[in-house]
Residue frames as a rotation matrix with the C-alpha (Angstrom) as fourth column:
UNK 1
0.168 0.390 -0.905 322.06
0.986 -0.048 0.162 117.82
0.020 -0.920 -0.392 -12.69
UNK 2
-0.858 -0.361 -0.365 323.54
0.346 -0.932 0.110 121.22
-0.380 -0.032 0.925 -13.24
UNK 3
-0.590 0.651 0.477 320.68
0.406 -0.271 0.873 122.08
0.697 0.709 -0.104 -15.82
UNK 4
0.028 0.839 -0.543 318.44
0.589 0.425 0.687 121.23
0.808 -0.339 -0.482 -13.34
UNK 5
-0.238 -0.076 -0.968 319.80
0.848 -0.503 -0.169 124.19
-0.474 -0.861 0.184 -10.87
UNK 6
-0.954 0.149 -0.260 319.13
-0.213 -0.947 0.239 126.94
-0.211 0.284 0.935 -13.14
UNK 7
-0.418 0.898 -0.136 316.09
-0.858 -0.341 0.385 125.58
0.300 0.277 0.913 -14.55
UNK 8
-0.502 0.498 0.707 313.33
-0.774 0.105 -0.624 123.63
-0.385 -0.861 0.333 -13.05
UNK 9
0.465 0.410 0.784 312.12
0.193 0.818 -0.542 121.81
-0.864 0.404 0.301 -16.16
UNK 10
-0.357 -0.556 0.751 312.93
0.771 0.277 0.573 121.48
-0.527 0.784 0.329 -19.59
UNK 11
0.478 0.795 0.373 309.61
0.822 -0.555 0.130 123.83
0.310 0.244 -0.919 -20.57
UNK 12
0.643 0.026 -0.765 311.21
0.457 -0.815 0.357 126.58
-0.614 -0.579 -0.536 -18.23
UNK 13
-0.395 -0.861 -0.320 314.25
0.275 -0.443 0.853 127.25
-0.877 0.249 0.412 -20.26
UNK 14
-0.717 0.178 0.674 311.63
0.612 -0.302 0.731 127.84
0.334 0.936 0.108 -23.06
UNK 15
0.231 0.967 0.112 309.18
0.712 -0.246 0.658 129.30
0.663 -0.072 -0.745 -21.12
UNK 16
-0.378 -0.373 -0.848 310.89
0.909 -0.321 -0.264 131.90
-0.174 -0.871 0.460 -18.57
UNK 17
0.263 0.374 0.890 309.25
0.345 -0.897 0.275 134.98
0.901 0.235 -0.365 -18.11
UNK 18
-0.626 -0.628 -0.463 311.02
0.719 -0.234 -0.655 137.33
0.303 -0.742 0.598 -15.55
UNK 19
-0.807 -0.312 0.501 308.36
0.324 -0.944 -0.066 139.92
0.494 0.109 0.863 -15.91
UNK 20
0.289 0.861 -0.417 305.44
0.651 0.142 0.745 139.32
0.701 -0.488 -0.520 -13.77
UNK 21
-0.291 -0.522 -0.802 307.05
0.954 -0.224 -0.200 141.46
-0.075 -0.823 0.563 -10.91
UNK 22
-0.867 -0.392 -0.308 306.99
0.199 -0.839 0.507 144.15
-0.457 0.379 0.805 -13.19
UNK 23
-0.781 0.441 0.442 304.01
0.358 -0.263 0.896 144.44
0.512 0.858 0.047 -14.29
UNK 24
0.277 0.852 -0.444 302.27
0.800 0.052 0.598 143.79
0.533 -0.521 -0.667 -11.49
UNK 25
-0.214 -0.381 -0.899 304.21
0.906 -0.422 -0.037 147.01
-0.366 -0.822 0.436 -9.96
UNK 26
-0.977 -0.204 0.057 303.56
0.212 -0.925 0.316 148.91
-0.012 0.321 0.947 -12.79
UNK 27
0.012 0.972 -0.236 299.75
0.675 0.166 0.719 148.19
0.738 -0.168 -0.654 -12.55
UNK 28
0.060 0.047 -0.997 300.18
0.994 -0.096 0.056 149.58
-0.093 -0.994 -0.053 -8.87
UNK 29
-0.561 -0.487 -0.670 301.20
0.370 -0.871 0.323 152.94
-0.741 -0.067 0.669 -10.45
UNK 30
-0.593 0.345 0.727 299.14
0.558 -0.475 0.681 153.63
0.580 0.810 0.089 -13.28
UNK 31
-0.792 0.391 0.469 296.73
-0.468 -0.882 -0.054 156.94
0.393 -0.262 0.882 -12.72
UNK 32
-0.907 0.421 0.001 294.03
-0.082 -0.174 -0.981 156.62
-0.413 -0.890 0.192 -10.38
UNK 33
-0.014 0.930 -0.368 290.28
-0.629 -0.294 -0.720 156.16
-0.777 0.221 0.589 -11.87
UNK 34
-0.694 -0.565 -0.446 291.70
-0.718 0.501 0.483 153.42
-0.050 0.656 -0.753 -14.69
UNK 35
0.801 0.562 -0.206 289.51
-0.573 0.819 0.009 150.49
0.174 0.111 0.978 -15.96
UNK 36
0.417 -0.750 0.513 290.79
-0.500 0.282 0.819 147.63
-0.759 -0.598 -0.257 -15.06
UNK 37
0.627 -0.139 0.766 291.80
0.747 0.386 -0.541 146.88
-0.220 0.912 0.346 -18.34
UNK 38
0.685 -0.572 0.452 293.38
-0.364 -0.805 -0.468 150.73
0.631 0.156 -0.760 -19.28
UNK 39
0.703 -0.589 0.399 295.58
-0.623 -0.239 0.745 149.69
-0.343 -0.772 -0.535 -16.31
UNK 40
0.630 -0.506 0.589 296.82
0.035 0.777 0.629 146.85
-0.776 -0.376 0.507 -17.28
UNK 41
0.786 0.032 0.618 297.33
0.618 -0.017 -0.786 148.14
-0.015 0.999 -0.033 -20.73
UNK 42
0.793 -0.510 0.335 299.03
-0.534 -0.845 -0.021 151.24
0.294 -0.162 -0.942 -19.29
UNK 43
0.656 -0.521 0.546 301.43
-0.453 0.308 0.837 148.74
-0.604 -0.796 -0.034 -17.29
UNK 44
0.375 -0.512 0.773 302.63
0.738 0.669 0.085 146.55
-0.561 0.538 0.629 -19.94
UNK 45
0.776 -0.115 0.620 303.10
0.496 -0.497 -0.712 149.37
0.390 0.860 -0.329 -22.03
UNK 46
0.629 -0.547 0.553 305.16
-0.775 -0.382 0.504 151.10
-0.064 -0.745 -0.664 -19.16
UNK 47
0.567 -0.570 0.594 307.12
-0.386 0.453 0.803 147.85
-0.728 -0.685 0.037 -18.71
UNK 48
0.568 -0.299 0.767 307.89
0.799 0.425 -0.425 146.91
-0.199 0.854 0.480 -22.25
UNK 49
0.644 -0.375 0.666 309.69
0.250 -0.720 -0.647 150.56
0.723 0.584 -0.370 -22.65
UNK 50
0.676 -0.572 0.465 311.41
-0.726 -0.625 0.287 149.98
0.127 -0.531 -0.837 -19.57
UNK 51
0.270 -0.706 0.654 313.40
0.192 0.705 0.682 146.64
-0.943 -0.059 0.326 -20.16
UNK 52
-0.362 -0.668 -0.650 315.97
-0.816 -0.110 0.568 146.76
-0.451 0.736 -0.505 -22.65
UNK 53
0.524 0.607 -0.597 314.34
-0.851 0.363 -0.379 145.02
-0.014 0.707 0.707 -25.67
UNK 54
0.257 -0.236 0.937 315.13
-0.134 0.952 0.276 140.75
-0.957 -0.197 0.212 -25.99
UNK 55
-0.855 -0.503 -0.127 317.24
-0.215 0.120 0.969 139.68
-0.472 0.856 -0.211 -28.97
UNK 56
0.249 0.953 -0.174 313.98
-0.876 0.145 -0.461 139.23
-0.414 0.268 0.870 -30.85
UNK 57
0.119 -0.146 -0.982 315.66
-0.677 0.712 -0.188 136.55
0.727 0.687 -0.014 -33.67
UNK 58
-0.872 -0.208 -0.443 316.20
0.088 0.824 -0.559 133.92
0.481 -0.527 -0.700 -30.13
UNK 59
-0.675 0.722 0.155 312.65
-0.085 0.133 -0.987 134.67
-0.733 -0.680 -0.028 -28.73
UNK 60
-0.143 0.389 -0.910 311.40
-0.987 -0.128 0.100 134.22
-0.078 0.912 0.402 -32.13
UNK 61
-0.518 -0.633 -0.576 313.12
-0.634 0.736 -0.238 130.66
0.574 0.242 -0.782 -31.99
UNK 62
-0.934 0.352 0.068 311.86
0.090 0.413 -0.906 129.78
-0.347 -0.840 -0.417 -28.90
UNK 63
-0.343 0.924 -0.169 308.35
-0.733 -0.376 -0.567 130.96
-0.587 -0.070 0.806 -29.45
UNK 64
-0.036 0.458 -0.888 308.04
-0.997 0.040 0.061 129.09
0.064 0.888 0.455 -32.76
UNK 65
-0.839 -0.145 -0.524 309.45
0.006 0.961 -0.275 125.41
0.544 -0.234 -0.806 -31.04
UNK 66
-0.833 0.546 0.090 306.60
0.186 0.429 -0.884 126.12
-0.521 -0.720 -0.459 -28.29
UNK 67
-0.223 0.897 -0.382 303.77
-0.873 -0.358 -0.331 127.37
-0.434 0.259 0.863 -30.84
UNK 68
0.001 -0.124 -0.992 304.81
-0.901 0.430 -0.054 123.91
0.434 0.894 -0.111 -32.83
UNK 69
-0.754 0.021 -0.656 304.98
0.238 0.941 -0.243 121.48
0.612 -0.339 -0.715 -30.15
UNK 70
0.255 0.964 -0.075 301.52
-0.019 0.083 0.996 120.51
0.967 -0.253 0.040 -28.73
UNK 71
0.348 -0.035 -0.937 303.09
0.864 0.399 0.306 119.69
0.363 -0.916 0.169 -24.97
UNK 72
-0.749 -0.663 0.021 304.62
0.617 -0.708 -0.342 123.32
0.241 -0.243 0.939 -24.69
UNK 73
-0.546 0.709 0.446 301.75
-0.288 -0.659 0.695 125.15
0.787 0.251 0.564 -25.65
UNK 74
0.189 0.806 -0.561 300.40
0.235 0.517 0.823 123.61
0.953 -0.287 -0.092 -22.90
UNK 75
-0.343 -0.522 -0.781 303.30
0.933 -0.286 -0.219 124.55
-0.109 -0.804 0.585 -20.47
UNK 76
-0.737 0.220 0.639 302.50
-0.128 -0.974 0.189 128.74
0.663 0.058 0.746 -21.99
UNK 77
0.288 0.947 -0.140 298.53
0.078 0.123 0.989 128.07
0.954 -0.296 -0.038 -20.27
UNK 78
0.493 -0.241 -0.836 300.76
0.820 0.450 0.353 127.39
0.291 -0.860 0.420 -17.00
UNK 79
-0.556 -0.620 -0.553 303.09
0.683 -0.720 0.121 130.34
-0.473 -0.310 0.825 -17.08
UNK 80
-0.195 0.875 0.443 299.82
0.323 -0.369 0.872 132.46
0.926 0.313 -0.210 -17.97
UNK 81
0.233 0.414 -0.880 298.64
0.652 0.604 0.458 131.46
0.721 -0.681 -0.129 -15.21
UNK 82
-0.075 -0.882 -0.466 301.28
0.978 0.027 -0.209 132.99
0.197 -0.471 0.860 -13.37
UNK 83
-0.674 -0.319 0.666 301.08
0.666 -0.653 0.361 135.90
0.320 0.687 0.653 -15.20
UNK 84
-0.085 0.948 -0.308 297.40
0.593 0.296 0.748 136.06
0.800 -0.119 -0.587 -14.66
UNK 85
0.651 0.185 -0.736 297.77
0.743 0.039 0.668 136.18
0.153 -0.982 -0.112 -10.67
UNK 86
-0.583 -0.452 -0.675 300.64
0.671 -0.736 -0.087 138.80
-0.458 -0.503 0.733 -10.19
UNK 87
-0.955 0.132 0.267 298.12
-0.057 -0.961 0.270 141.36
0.292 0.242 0.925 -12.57
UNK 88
0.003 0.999 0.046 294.93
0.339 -0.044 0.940 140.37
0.941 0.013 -0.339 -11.20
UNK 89
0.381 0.116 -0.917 296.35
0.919 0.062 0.390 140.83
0.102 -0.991 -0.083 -7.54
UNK 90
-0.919 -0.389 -0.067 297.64
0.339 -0.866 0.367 144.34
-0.201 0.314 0.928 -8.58
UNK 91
-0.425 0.824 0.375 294.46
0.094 -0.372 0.923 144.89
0.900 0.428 0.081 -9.79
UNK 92
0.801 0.455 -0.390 292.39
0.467 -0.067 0.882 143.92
0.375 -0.888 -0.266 -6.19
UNK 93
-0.170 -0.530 -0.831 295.17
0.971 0.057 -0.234 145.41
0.171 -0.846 0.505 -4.77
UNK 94
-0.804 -0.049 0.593 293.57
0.523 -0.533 0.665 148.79
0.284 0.844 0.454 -6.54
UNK 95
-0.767 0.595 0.240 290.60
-0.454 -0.238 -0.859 148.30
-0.454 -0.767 0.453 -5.71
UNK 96
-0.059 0.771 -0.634 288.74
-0.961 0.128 0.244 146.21
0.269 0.624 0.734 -8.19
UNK 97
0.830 0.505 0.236 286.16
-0.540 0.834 0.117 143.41
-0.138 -0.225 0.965 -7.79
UNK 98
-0.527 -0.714 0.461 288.77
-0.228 0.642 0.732 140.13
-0.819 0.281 -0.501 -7.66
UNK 99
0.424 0.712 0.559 285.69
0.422 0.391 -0.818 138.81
-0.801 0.583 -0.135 -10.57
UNK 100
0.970 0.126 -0.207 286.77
-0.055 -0.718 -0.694 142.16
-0.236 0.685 -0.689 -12.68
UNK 101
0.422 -0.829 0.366 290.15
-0.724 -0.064 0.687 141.37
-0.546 -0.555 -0.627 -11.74
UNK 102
0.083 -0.247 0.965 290.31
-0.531 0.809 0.253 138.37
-0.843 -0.534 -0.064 -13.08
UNK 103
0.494 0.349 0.797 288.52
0.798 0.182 -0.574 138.53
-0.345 0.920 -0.189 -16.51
UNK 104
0.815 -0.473 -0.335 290.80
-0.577 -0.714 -0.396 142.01
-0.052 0.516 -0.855 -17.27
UNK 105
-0.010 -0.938 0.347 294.17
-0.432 0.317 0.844 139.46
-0.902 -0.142 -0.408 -16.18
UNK 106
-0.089 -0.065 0.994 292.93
0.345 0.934 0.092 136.93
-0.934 0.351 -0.060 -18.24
UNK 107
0.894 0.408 0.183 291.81
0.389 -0.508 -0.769 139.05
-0.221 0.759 -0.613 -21.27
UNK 108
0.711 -0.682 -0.171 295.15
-0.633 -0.727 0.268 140.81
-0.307 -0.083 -0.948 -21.17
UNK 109
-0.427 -0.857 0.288 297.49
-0.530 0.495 0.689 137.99
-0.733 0.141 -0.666 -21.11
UNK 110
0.342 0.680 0.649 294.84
0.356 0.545 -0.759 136.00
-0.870 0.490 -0.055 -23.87
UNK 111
0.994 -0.085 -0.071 295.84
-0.110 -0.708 -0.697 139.14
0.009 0.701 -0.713 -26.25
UNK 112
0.351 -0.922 -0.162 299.48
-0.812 -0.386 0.438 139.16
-0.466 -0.022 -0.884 -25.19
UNK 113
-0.278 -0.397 0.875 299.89
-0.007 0.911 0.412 135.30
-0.961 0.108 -0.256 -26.16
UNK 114
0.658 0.378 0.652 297.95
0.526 0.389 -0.756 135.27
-0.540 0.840 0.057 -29.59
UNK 115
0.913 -0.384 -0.141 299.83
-0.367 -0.617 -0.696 138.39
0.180 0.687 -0.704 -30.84
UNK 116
-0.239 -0.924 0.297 303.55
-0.730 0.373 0.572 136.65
-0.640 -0.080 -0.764 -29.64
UNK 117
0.041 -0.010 0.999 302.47
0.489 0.872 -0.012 133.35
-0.872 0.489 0.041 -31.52
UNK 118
0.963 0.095 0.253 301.19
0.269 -0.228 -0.936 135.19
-0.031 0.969 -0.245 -34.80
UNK 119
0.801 -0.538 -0.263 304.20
-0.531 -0.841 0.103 136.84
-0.277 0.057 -0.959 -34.04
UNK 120
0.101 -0.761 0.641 306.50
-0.486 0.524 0.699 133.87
-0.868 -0.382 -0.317 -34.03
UNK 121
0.129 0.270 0.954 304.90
0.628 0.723 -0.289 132.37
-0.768 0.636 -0.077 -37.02
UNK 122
0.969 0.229 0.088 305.26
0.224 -0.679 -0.699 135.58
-0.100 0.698 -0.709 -39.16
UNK 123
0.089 -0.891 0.446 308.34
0.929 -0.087 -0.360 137.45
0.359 0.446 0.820 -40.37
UNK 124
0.803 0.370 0.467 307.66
0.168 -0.892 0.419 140.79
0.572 -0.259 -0.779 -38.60
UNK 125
-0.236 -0.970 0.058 311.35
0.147 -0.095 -0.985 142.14
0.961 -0.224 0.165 -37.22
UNK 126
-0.502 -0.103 0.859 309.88
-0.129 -0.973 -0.192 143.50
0.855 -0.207 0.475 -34.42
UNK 127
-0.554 0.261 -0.791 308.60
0.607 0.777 -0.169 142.18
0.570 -0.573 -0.588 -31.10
UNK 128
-0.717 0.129 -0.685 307.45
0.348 -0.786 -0.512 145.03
-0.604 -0.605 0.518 -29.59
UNK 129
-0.779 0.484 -0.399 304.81
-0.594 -0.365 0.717 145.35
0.201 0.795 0.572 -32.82
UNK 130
-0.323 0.763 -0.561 303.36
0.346 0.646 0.680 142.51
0.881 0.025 -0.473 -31.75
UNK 131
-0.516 0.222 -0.827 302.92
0.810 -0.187 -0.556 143.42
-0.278 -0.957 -0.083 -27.93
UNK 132
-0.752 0.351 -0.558 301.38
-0.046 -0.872 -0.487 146.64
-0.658 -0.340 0.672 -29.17
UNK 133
-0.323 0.824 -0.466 298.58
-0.409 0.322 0.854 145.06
0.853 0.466 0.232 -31.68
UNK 134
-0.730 0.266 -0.630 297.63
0.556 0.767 -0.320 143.46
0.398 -0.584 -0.708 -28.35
UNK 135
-0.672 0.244 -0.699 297.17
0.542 -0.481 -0.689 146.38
-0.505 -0.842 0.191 -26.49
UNK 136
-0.902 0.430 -0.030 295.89
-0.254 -0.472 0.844 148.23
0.349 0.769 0.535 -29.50
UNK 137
-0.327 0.840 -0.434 292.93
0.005 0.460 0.888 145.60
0.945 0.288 -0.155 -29.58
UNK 138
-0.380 0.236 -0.894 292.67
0.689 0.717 -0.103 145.18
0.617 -0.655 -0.435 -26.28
UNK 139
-0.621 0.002 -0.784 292.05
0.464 -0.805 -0.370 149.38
-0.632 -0.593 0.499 -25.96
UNK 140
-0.002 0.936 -0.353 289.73
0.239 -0.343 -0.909 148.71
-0.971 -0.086 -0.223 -28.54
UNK 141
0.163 -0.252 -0.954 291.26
-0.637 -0.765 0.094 150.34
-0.754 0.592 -0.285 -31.41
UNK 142
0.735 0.250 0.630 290.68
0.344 0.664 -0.664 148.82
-0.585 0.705 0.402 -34.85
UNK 143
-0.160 -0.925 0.343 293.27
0.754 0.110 0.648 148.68
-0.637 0.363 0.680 -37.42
């Protein structure tokens, strides 16, 4: 029963993500005239240099149990989700279409998840390499 006060499910204690807040504030701040894409790009990028970096070699761990177990990967689609809604409503809160909104959230967090898996599955030290091959791609920019 203790468990079960810190964390809501089993999935959560792999799946916690604290940082929806944050992004969706930095969104709120990025420069004025942004696609909604550049924004969101600008945000994560803002928020990933302002939290003190995650032991990578235990979010490695984690990642690689939920890329490997078919019922997790399913739980990631949920805390998306999440994700999703605190940068698309940052976005309309901007001023963009909720439509444009919606397909920049989803596009964004689509990129952030493939590059964390490859990441998990690979040997790359660096977690913060992978988060920026998202954005990279997602700002266009070929290797």
């Amino acid at each position: 029963m203790t468990f079960f006060r810190y964390f809501p499910s089993k999935n959560s204690v792999l799946l916690a993500d604290p940082y929806d807040p944050l992004i969706a504030d930095a969104i709120l701040h990025q420069p004025a005239g942004l696609s909604p894409i550049a924004a969101a790009i600008g945000a994560i990028a803002r928020g990933w240099k302002s939290v003190p970096p995650p032991a990578s070699a235990e979010v490695r761990d984690r990642l690689r149990i939920v890329s490997r177990t078919p019922s997790l990967r399913g739980a990631i689609a949920k805390g998306n989700a999440a994700t999703e809604a605190a940068i698309s409503g940052a976005l309309v809160a901007r001023g963009v279409p909720s439509s444009d909104a919606r397909i920049a959230a989803a596009a964004t967090m689509g990129a952030l998840t493939a590059a964390l898996l490859d990441w998990a599955d690979g040997d790359e030290p660096d977690l913060g390499t992978a988060i920026g091959a998202a954005l990279r791609v997602l700002a266009g920019g070929a290797r």
